[in-house]
N, CA, C and O atoms as a Tinker XYZ file with bonds, in Angstrom:
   368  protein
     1  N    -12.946000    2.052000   -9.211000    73     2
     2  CA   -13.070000    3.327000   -8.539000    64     1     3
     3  C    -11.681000    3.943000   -8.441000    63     2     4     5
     4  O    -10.780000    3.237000   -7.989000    81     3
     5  N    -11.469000    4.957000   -8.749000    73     3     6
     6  CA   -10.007000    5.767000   -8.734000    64     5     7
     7  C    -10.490000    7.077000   -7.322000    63     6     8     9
     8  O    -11.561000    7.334000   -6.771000    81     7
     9  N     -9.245000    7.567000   -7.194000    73     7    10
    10  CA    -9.347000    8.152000   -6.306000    64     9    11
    11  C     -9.886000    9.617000   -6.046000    63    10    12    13
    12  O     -9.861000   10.315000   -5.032000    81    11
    13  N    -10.461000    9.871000   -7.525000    73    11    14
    14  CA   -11.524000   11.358000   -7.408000    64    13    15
    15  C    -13.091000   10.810000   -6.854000    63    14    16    17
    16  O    -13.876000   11.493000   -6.196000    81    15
    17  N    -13.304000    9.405000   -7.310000    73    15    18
    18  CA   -14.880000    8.860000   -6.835000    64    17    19
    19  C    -14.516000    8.559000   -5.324000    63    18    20    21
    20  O    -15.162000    9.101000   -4.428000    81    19
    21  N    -13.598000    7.794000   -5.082000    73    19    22
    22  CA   -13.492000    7.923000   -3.498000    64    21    23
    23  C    -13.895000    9.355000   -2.376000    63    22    24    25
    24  O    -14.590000    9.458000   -1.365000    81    23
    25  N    -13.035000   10.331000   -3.196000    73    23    26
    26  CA   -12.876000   11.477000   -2.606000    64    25    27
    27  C    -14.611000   11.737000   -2.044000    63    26    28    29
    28  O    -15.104000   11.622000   -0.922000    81    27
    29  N    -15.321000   12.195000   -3.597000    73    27    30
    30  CA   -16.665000   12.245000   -3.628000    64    29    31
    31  C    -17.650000   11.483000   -2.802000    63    30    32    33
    32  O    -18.799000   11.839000   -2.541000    81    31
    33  N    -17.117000   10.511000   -2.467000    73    31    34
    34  CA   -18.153000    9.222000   -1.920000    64    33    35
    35  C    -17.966000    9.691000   -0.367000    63    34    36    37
    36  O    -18.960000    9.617000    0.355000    81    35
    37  N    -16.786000   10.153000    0.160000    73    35    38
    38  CA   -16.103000    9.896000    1.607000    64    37    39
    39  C    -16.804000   11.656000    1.920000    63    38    40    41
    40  O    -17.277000   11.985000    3.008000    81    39
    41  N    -16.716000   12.569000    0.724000    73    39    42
    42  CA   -16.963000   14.104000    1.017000    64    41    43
    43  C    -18.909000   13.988000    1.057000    63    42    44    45
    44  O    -19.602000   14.914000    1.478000    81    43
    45  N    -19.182000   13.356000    0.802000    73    43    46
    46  CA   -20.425000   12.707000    0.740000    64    45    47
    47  C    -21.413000   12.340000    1.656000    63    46    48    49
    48  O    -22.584000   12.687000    1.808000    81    47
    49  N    -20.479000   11.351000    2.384000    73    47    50
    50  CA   -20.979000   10.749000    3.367000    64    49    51
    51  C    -20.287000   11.403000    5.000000    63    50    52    53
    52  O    -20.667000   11.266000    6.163000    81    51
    53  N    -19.294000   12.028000    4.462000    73    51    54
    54  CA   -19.106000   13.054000    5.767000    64    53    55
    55  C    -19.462000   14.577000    5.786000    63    54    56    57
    56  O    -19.155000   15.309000    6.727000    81    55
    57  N    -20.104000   14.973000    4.722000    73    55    58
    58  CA   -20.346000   16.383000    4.907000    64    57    59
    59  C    -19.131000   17.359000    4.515000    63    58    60    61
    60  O    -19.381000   18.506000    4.146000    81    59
    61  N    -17.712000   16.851000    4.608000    73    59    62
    62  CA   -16.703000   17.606000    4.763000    64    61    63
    63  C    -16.371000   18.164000    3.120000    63    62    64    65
    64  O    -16.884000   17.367000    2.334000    81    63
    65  N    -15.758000   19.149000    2.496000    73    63    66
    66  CA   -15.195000   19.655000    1.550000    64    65    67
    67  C    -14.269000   18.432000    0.835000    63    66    68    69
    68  O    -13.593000   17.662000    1.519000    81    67
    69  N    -14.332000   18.371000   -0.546000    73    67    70
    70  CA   -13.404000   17.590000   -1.569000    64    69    71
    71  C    -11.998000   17.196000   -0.941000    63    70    72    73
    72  O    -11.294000   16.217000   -0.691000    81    71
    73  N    -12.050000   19.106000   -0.813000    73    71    74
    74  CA   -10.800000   18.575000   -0.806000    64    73    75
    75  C     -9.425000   18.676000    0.295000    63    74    76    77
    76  O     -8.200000   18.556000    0.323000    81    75
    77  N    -10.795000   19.036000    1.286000    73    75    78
    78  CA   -10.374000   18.607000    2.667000    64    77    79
    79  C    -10.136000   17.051000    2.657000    63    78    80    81
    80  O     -8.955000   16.801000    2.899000    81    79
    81  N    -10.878000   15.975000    2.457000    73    79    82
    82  CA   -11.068000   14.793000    2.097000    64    81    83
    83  C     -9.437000   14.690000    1.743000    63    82    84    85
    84  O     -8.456000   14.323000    2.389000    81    83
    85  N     -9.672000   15.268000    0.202000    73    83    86
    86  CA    -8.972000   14.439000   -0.512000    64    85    87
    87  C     -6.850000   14.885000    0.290000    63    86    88    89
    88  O     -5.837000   14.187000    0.249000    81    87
    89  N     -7.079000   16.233000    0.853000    73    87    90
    90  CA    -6.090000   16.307000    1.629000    64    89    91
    91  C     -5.496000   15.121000    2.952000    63    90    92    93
    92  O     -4.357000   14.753000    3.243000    81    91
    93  N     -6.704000   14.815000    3.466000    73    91    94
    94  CA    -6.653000   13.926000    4.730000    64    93    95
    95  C     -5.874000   12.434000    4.238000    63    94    96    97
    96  O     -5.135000   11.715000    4.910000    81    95
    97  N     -6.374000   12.254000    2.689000    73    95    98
    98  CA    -6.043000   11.029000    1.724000    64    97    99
    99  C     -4.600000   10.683000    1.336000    63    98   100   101
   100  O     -3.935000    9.650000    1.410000    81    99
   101  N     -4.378000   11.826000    0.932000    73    99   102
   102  CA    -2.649000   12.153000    0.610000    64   101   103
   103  C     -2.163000   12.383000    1.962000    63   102   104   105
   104  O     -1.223000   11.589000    1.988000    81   103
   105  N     -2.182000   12.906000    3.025000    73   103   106
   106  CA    -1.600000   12.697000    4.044000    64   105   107
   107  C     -1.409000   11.537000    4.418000    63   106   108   109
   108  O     -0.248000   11.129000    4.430000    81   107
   109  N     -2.285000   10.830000    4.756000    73   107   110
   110  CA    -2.250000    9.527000    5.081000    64   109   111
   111  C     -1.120000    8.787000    4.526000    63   110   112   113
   112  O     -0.228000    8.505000    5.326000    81   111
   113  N     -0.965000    8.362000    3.123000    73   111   114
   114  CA    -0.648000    7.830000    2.367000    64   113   115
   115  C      0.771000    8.519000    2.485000    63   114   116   117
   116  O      1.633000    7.757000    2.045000    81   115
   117  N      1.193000    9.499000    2.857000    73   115   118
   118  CA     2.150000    9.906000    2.655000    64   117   119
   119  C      3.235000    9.415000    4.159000    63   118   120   121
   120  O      4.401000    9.024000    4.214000    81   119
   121  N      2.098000    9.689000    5.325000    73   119   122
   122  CA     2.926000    9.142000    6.349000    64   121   123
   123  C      3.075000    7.972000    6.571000    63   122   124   125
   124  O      4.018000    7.640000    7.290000    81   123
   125  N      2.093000    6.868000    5.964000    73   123   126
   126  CA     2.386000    5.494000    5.752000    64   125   127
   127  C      3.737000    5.340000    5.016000    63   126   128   129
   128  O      4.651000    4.623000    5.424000    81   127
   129  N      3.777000    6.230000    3.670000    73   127   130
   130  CA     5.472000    5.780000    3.349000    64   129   131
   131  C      6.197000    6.304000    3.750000    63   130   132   133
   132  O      7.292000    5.949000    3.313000    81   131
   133  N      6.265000    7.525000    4.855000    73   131   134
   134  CA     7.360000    8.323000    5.820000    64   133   135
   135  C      7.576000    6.809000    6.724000    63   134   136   137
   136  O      8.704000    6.457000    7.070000    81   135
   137  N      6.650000    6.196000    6.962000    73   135   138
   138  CA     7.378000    5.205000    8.059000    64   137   139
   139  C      7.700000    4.334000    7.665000    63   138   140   141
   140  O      8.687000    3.952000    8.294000    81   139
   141  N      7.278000    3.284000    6.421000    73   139   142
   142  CA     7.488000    2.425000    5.976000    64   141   143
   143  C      9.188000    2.706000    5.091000    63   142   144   145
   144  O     10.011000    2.204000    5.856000    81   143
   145  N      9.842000    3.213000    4.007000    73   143   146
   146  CA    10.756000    3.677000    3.685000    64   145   147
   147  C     11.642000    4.162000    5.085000    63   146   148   149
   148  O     12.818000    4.437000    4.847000    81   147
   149  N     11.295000    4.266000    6.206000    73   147   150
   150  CA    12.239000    4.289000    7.861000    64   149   151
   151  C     12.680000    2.555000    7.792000    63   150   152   153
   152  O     13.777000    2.193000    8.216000    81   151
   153  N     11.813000    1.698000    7.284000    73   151   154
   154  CA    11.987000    0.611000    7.814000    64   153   155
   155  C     11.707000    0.351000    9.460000    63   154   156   157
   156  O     11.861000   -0.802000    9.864000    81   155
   157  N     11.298000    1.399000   10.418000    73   155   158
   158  CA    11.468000    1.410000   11.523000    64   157   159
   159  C     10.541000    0.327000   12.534000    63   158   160   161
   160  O     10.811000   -0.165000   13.630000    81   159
   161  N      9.176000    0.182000   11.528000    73   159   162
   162  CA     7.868000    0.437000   12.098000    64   161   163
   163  C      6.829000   -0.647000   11.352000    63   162   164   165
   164  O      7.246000   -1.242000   10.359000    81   163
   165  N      5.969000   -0.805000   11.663000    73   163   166
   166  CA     4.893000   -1.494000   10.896000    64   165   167
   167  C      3.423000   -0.747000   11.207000    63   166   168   169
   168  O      2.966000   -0.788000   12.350000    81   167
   169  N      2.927000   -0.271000   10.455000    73   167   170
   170  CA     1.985000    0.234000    9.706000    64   169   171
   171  C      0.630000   -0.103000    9.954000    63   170   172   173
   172  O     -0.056000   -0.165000    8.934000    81   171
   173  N      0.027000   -0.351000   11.078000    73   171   174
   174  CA    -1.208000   -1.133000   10.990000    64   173   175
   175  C     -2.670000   -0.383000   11.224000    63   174   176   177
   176  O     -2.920000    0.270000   12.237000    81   175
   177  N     -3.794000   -0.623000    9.888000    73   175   178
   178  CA    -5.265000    0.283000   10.352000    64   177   179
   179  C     -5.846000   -0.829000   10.621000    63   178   180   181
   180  O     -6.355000   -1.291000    9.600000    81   179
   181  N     -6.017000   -1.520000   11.598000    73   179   182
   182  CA    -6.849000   -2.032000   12.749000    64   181   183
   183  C     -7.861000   -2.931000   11.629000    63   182   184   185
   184  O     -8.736000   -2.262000   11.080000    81   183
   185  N     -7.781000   -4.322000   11.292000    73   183   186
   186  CA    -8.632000   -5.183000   10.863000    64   185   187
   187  C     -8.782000   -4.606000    8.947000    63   186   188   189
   188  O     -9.824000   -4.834000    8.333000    81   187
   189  N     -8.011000   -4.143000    8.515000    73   187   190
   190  CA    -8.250000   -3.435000    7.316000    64   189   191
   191  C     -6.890000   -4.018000    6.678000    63   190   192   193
   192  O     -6.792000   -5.182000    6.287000    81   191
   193  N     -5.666000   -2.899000    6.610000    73   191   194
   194  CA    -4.493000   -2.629000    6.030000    64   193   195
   195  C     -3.258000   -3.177000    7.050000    63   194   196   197
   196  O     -3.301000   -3.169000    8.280000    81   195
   197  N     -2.281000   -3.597000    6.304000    73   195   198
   198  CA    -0.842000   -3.437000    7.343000    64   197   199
   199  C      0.142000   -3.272000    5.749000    63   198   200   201
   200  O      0.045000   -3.784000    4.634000    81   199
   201  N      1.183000   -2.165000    6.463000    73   199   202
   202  CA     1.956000   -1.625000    5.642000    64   201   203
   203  C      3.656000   -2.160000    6.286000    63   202   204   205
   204  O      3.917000   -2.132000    7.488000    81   203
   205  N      4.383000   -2.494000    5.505000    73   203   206
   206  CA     5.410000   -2.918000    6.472000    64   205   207
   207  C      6.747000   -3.086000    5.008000    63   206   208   209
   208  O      6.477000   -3.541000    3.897000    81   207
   209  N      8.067000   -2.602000    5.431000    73   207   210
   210  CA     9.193000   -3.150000    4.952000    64   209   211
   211  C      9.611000   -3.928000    4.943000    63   210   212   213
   212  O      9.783000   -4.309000    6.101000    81   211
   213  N     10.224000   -5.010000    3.792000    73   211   214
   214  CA    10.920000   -6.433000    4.266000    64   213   215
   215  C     11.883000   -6.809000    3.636000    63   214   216   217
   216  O     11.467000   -7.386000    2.631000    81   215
   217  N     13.001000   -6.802000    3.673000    73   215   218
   218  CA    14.035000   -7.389000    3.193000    64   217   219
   219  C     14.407000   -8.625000    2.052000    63   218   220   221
   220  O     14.924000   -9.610000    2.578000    81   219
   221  N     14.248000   -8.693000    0.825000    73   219   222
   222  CA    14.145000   -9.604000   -0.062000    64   221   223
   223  C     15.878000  -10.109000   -0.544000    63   222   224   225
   224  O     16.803000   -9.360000   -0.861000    81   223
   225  N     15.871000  -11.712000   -0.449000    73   223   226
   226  CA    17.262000  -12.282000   -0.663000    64   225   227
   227  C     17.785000  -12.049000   -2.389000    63   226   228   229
   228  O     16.979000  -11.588000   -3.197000    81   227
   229  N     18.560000  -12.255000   -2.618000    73   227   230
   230  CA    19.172000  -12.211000   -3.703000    64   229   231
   231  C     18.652000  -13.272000   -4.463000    63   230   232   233
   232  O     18.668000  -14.356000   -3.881000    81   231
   233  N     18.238000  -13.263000   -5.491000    73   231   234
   234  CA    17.718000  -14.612000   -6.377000    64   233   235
   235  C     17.798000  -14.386000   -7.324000    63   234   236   237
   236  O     17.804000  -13.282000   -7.870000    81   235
   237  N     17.928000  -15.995000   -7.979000    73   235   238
   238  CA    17.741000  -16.372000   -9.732000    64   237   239
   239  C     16.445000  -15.720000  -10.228000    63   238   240   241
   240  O     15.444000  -15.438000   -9.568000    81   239
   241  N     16.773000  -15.470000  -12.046000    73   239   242
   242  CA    15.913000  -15.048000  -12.519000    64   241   243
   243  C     15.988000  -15.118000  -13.922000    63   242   244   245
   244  O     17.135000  -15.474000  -14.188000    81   243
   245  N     15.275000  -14.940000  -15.044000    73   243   246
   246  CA    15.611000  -14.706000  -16.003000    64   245   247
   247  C     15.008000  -13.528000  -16.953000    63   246   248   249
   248  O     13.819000  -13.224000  -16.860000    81   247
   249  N     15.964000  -12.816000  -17.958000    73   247   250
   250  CA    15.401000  -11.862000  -18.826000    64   249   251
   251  C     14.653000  -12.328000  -20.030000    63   250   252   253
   252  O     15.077000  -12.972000  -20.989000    81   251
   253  N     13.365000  -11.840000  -19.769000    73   251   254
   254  CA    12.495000  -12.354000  -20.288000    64   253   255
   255  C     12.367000  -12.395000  -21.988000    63   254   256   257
   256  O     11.635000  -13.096000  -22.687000    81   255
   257  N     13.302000  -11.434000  -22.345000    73   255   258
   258  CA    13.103000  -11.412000  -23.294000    64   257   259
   259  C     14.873000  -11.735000  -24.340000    63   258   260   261
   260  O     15.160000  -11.481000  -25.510000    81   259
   261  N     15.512000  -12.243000  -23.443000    73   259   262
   262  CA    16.682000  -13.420000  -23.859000    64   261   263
   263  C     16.954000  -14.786000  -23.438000    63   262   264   265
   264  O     17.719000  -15.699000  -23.748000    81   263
   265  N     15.715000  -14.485000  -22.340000    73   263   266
   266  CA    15.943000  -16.060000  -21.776000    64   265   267
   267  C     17.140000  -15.869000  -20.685000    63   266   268   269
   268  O     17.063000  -16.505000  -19.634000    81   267
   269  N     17.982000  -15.207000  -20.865000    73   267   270
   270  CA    19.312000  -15.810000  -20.146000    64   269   271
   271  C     19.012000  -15.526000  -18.663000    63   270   272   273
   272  O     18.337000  -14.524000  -18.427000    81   271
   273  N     19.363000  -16.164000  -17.801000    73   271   274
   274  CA    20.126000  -16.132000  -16.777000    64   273   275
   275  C     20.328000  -14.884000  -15.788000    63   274   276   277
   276  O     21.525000  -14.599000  -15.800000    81   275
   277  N     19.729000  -14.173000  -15.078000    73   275   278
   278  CA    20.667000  -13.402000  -14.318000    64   277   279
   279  C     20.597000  -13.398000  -12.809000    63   278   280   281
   280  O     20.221000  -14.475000  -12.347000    81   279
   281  N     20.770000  -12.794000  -12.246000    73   279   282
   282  CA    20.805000  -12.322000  -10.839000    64   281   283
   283  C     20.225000  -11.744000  -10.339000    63   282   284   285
   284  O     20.570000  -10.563000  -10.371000    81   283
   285  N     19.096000  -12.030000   -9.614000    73   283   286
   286  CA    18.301000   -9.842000   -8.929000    64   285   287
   287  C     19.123000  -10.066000   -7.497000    63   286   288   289
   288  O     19.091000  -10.974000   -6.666000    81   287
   289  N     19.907000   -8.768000   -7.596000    73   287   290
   290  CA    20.377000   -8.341000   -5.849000    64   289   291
   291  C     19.225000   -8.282000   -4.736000    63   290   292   293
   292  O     18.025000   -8.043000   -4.877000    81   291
   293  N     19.815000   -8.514000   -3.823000    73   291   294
   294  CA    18.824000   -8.076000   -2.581000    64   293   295
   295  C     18.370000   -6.932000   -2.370000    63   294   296   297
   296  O     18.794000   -6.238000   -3.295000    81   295
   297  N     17.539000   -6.105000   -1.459000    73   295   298
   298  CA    16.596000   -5.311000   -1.498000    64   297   299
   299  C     15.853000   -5.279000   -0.544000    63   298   300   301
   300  O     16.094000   -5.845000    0.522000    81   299
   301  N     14.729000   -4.538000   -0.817000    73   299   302
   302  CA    13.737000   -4.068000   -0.251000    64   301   303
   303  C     12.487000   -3.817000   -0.888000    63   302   304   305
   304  O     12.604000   -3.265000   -1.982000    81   303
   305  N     11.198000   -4.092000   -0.476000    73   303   306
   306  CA    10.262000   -3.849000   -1.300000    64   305   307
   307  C      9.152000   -3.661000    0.442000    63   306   308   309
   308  O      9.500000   -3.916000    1.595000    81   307
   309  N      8.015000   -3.210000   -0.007000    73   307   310
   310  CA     6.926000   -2.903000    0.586000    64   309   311
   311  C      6.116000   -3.833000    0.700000    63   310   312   313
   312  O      5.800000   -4.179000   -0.438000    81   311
   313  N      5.306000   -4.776000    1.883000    73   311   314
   314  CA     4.301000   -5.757000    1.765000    64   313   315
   315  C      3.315000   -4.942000    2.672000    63   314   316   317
   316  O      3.334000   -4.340000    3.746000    81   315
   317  N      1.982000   -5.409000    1.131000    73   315   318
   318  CA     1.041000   -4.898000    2.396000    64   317   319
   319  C     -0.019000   -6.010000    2.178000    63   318   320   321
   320  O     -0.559000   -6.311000    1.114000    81   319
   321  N     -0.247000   -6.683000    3.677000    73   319   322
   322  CA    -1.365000   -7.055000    3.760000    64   321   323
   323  C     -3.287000   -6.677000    4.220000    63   322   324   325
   324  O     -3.646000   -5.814000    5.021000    81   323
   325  N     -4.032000   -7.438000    3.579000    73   323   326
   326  CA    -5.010000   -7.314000    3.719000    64   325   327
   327  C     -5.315000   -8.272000    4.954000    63   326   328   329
   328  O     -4.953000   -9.410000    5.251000    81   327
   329  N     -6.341000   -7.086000    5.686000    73   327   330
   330  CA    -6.412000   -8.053000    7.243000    64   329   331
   331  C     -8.110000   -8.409000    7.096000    63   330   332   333
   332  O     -8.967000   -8.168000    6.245000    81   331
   333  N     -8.082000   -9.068000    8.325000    73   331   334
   334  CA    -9.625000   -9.370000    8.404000    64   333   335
   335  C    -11.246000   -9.018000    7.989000    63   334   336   337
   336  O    -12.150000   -9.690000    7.492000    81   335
   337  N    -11.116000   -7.462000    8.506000    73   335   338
   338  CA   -12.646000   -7.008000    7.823000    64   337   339
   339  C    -12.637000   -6.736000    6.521000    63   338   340   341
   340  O    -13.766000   -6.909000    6.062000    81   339
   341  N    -11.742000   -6.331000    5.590000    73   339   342
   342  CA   -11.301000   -6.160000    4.551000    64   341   343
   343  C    -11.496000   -7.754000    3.613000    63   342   344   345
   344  O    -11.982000   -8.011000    2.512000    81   343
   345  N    -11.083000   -8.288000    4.299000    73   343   346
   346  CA   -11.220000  -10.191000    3.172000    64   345   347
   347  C    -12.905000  -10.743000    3.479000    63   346   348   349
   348  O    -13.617000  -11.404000    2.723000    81   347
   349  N    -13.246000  -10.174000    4.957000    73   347   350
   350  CA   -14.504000  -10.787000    4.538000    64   349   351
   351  C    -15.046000   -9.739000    3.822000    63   350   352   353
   352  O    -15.659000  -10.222000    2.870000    81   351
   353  N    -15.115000   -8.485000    3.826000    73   351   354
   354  CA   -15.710000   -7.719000    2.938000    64   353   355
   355  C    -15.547000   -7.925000    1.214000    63   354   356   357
   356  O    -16.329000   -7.538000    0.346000    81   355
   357  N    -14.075000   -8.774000    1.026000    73   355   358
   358  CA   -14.296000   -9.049000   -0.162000    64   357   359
   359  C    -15.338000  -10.463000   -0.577000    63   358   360   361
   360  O    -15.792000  -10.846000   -1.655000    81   359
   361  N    -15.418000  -10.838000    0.413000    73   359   362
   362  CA   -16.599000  -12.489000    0.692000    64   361   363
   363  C    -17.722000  -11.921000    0.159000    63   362   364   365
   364  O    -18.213000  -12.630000   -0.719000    81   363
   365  N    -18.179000  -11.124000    0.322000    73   363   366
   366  CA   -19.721000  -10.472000    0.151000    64   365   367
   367  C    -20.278000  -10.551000   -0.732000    63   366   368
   368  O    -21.402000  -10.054000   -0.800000    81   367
């Protein structure tokens, strides 16, 4: 499912316009990474999603396509976990 059948499914089952929907969608998504890129905050939709920043150490690695050796610097990357109603919903 990509995110024009979502739209449809959600404008669907709420009565509301495409692309009112599909506005509410991109908002969302947008203030999840306004806070997450803050690093400030953690991100949480209640038994579903958690969106959160985390700090990754410097580590070994290699280029895959010489084999050799290098370095990845430290960083930052985005973790998001899947929470409860969401994993049993994938049980189903």
């Amino acid at each position: 499912m990509n995110k024009s059948d979502l739209v449809e499914r959600i404008a669907d089952r709420t009565g509301n316009s495409k692309k009112s929907v599909s506005d509410v969608i991109d908002t969302m998504f947008e203030e999840i990474a306004d806070v997450v890129s803050k690093g400030q905050d953690k991100v949480t939709i209640q038994g579903q999603l958690s969106f959160e920043r985390v700090n990754t150490k410097e580590r070994k690695g290699h280029n895959p396509q010489t084999n050799q050796p290098i370095t990845i610097p430290a960083g930052t990357k985005t973790k998001v976990t899947v929470l409860s109603k969401l994993k049993e919903a994938g049980k189903k």
